[in-house]
C-alpha positions as CSV (number, residue, x, y, z in Angstrom):
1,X,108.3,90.6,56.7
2,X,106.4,93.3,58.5
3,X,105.7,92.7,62.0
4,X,102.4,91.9,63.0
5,X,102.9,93.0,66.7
6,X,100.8,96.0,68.1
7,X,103.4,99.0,68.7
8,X,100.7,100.8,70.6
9,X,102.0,99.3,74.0
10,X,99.4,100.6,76.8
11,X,102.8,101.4,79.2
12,X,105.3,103.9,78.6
13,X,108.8,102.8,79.9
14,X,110.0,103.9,83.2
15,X,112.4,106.8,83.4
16,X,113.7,104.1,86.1
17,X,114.8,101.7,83.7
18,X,116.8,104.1,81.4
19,X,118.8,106.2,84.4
20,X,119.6,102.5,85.7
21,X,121.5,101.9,82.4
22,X,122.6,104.8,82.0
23,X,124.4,105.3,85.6
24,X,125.9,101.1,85.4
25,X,127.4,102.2,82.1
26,X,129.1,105.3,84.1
27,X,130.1,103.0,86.7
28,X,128.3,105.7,89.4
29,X,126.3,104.8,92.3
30,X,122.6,104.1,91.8
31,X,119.5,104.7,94.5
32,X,116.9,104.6,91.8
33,X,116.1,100.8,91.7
34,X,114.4,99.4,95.2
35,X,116.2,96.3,95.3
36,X,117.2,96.2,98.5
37,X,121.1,95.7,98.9
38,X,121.1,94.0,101.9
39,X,122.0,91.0,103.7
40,X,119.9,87.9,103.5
41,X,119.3,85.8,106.8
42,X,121.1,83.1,106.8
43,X,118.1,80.6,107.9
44,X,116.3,81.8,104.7
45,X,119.5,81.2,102.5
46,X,120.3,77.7,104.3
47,X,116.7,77.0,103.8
48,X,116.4,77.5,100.4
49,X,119.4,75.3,99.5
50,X,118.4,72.8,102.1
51,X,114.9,73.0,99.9
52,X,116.8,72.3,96.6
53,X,118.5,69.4,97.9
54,X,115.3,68.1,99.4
55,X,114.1,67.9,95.8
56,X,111.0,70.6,96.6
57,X,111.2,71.5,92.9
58,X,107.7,70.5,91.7
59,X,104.5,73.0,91.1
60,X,103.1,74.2,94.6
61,X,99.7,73.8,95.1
62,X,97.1,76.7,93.5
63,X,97.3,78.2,97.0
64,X,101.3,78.1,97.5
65,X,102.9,75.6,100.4
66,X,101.1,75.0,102.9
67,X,103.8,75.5,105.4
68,X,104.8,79.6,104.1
69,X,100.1,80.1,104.5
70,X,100.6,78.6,108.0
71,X,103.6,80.8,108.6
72,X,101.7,84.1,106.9
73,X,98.4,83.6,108.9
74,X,100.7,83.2,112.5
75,X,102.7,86.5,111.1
76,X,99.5,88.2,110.6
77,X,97.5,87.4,114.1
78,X,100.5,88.5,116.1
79,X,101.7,91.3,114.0
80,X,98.9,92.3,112.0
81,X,96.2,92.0,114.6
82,X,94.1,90.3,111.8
83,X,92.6,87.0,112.5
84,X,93.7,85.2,109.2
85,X,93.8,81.2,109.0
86,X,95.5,79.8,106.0
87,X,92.5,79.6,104.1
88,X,92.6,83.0,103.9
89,X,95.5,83.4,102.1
90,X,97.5,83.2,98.8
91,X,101.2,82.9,98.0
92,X,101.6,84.5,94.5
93,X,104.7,86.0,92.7
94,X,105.4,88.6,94.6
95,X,103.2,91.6,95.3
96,X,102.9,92.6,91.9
97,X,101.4,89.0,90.9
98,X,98.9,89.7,93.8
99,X,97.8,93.0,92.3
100,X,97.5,91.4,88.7
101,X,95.7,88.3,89.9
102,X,93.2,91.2,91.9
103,X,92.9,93.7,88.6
104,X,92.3,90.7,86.2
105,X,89.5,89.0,89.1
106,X,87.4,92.6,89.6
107,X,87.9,95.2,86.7
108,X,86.6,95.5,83.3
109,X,86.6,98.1,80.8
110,X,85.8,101.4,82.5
111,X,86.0,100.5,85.7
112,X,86.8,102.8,88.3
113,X,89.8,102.7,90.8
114,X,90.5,105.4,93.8
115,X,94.5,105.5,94.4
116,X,96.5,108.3,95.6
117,X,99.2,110.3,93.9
118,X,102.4,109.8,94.0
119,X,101.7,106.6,93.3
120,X,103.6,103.5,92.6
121,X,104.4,102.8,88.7
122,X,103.1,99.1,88.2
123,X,99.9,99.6,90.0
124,X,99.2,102.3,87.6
125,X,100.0,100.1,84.5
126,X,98.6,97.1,85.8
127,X,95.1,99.0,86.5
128,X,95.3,100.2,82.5
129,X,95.8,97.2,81.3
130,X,92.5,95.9,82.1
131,X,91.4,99.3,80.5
132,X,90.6,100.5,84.1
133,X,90.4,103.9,85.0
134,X,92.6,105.2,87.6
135,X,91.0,108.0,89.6
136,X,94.2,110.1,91.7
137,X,93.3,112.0,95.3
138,X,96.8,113.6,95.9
139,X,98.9,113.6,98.5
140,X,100.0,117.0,99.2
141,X,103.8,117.7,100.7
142,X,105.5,118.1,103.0
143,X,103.6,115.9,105.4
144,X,101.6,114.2,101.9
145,X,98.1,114.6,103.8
146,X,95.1,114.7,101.5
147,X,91.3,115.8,101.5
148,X,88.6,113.1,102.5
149,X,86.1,115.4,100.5
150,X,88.0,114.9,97.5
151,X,88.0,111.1,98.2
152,X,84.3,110.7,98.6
153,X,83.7,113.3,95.4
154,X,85.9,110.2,93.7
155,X,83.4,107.5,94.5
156,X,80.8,106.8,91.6
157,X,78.6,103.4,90.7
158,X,81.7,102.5,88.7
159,X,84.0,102.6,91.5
160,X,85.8,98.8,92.5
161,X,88.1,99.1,94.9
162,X,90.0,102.3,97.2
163,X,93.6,101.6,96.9
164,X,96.4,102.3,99.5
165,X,99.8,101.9,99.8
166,X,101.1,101.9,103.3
167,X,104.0,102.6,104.2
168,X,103.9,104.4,101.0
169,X,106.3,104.1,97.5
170,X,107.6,106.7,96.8
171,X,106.7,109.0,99.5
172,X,107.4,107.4,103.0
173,X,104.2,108.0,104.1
174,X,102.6,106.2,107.1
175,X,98.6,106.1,106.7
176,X,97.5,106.8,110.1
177,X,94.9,105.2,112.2
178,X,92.1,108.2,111.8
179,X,93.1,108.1,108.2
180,X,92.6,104.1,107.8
181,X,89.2,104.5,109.8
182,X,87.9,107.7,107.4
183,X,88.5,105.4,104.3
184,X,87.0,102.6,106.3
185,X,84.2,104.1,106.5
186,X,83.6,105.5,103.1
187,X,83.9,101.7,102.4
188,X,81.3,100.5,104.3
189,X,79.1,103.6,103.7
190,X,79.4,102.8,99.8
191,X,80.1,99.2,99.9
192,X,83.1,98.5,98.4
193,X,86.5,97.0,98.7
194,X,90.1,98.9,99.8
195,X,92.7,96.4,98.3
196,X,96.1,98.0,100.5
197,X,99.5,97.2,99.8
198,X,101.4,96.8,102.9
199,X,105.3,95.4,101.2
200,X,106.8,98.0,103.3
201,X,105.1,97.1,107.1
202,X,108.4,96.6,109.2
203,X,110.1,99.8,108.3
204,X,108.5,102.8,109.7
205,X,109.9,105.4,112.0
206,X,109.4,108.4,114.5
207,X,107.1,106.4,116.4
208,X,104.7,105.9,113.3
209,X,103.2,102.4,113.3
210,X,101.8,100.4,110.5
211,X,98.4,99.9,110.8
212,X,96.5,97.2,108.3
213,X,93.2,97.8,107.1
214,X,92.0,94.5,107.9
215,X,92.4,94.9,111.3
216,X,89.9,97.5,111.9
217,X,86.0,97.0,112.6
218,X,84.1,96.0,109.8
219,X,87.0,95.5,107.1
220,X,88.0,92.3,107.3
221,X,85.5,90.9,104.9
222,X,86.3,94.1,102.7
223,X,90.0,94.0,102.2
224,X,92.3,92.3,100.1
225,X,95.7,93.0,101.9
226,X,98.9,92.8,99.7
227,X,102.3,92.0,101.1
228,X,105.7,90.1,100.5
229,X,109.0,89.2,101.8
230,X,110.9,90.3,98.8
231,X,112.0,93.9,101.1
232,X,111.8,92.3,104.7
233,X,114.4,89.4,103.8
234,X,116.2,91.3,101.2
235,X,115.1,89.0,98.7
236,X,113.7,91.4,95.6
237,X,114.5,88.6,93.2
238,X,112.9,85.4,94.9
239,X,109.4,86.7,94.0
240,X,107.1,85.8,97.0
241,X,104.4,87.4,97.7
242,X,101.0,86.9,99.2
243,X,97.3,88.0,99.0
244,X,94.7,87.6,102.6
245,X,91.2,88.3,102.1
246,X,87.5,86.6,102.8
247,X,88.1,82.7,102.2
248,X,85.4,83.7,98.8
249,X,87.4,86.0,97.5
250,X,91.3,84.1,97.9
251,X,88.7,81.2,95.7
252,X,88.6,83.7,93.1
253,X,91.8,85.1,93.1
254,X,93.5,81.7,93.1
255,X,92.1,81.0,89.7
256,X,93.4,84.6,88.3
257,X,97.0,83.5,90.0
258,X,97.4,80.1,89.0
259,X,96.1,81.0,84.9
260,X,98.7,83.5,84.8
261,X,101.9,82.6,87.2
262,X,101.2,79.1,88.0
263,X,102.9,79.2,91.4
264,X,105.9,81.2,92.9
265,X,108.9,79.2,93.0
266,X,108.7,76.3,95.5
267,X,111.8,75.9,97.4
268,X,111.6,79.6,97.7
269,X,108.6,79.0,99.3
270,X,109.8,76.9,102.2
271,X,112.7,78.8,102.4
272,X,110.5,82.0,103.3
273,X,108.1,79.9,105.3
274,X,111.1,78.9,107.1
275,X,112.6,82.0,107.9
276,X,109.3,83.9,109.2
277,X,109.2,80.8,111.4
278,X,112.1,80.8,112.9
279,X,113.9,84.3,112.6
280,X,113.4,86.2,116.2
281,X,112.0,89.1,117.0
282,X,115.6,91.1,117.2
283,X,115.8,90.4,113.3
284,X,113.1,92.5,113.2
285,X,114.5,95.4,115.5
286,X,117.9,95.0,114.2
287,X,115.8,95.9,110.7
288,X,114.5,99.0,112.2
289,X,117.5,100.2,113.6
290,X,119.5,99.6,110.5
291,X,116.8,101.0,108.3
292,X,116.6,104.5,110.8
293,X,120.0,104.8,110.8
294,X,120.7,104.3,106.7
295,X,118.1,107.1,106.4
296,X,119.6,109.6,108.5
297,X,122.9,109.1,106.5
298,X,120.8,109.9,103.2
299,X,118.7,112.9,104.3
300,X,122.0,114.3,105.9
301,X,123.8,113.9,102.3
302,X,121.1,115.0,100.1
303,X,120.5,118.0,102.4
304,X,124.2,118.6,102.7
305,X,123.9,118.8,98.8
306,X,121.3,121.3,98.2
307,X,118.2,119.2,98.3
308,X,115.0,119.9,100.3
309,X,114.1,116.3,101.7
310,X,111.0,115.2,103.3
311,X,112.0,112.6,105.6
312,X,110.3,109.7,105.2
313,X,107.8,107.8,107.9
314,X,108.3,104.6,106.6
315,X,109.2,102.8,103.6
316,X,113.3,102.8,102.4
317,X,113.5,106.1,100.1
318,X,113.6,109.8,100.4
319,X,112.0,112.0,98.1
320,X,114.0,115.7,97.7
321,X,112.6,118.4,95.8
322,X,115.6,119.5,93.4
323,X,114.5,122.6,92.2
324,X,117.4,124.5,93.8
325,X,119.5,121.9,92.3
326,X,118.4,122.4,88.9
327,X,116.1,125.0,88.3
328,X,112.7,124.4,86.4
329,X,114.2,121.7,84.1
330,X,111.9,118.5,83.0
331,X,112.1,115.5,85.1
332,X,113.7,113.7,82.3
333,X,116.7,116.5,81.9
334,X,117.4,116.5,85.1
335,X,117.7,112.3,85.8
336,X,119.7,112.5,83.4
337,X,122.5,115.6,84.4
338,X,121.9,114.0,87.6
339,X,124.0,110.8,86.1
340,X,126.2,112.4,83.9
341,X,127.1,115.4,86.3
342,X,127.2,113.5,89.6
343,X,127.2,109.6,88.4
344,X,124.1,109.2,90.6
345,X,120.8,107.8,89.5
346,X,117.7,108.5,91.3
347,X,113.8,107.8,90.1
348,X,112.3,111.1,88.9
349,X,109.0,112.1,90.0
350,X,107.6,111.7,86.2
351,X,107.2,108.2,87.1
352,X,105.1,108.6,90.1
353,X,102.3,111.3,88.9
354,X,99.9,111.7,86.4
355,X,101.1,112.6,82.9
356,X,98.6,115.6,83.6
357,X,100.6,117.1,86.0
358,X,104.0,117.2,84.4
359,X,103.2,121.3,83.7
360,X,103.4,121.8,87.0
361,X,107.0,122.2,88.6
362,X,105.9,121.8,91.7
363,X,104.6,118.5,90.9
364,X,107.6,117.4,88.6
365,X,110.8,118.8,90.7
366,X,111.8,115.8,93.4
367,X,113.6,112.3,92.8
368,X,113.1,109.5,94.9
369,X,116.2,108.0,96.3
370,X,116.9,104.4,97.9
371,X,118.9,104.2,101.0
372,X,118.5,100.0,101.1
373,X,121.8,99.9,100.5
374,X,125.2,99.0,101.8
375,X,126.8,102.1,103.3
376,X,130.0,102.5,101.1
377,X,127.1,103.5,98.3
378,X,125.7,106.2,100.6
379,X,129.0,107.5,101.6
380,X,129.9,107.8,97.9
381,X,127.0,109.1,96.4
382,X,126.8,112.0,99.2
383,X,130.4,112.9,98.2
384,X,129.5,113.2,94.3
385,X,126.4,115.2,95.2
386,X,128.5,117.2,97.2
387,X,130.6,118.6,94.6
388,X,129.9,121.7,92.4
């Protein structure tokens, strides 16, 4: 029987996907997934199980537990420095079910979204699949600055939200305060929203300091701030995630959330509620120094290797330019000799840039590379790198 399905899929697989396969069946050492290797507090784990046997297994309310919005709000006066109360926000499946419940609530067909480039993959797909249209400023290396002119020029009647990602996927790059307050104030000037992901807040470095939107004058009631636990606890696969905004817009977004997810698991819920209340602030340090130190041991290697790195602000990857490693071969060609030469997978840039811009080498040349992981793996994939 012929298959009724559309095969004209709006998203084109992730080179991501297919150099994770490929470097598990070669046994090698992969840096390409984020999934954060790390160890899990142990009052989050004992939580959870505690949570389970406490029968917390039902549907959450529309809003999540109210324990874990209690817990985010606190989190986000004292770390934040933005005066949420629980109204104001919304547990969802992780960060990526905030994004979709925010896409599905406030675009339509040829709607316009500002984002910057390199960007991450699923806010790209998730933007055209409400038939959006994604509109790129780009962040230019080595330090990834970009132009506010160009910014501005982006801006048109169809324009719904400015979105940034900070610290940034892929690039490590810490938004600055002067740079928050210049797209502040293209958002007041033209009255509309910045929606910022901020997954990444506790690992930044150098002395760079995450700064959130919300907290600056005049953007509280036009943000939509994006985070989750799944990176800070080391919990990719748990799936909680929040959204804080104007108490009228979580109203909104709740209904988006709840059509499509439902509710993020429950006992995982308490379990993170727990854990945020509970965990001390050395956790958080002991994070930082980890996170600095795990970096240092990957720019060292990929350097050591032949790789020209740009060290990261903040975030858990390193993005190295491997032209000298490989000439002016496609992004695809070399993931792939990258695996089968070295067993080493890392993300190539062809999944965070425009299609557009694949003719450009300079644009198509570097591979992201995750360093969340145990040490052994860092140790070993700097040794296969290493060799000619």
């Amino acid at each position: 029987m012929k298959s009724k399905l559309n095969p004209d899929s709006i998203f084109e697989p992730p080179m991501l996907r297919e150099v994770t396969v490929r470097v598990n069946a070669v046994g090698g050492v992969n840096l390409a997934q984020g999934v954060c290797r790390m160890p899990v507090p142990e009052v989050v784990l004992e939580a959870a199980v505690a949570a389970l046997r406490e029968g917390k297994n039902l549907y959450a309310p529309a809003f999540g537990v109210e324990e874990l919005r209690h817990a985010i709000a606190n989190k986000s006066n004292s770390f934040n420095k933005i005066a949420y109360k629980p109204e104001n926000i919304l547990v969802t499946v992780g960060a990526t079910g905030a994004f979709e419940s925010i896409c599905f609530s406030f675009l339509r067909e040829g709607d316009e979204v500002i984002s910057f480039s390199p960007f991450y993959p699923y806010h790209q797909n998730t933007i055209k699949s409400r038939k959006a249209v994604a509109k790129y400023i780009e962040l230019k290396p080595p330090g990834w600055i970009f132009d506010f002119e160009e910014v501005e020029k982006a801006i048109s009647p169809r324009t719904k939200f400015i979105l940034v990602n900070t610290p940034n996927n892929p690039t490590g790059k810490v938004f600055s305060r002067s740079e928050l307050e210049g797209i502040a104030s293209l958002c007041r000037r033209h009255n509309i929203f910045c929606v910022t992901d901020e997954v990444y807040e506790y690992m930044t470095y150098d002395g760079h300091r995450h700064i959130s939107m919300a907290s600056l004058p005049g953007m509280f009631e036009r943000t939509i701030t994006i985070s989750a636990y799944s990176k800070t606890f080391a919990i990719t696969g748990w799936r909680i995630g929040y959204l804080a905004a104007p108490k009228s817009v979580v109203e909104v977004l709740k209904a988006a959330s709840d059509q499509i997810y439902v509710c993020a698991p429950t006992p995982l819920q308490h379990a993170v509620a727990k854990g945020i209340l509970e965990l001390p602030d050395s956790y958080y340090q002991n994070l930082h120094t980890e996170y600095t130190r795990k970096r240092s041991l990957m720019v060292h290697a990929l350097e050591k290797a032949g790789f020209a790195c740009s060290v990261p602000q903040g975030a858990y990857y390193v993005v190295a330019d491997a032209r000298e490693k490989f000439g002016e071969k496609s992004a695809k060609e070399s993931a792939f000799e990258l695996v089968e030469r070295y067993r080493v997978a890392a993300v190539p840039a062809s999944d965070f840039i425009e299609r557009t811009s694949y003719s450009d080498p300079t644009k198509n040349s570097f591979f992201r590379f995750c360093f969340a992981v145990p040490d052994q793996m860092l140790h070993q994939a700097g040794e296969s790198l290493a060799k000619p």
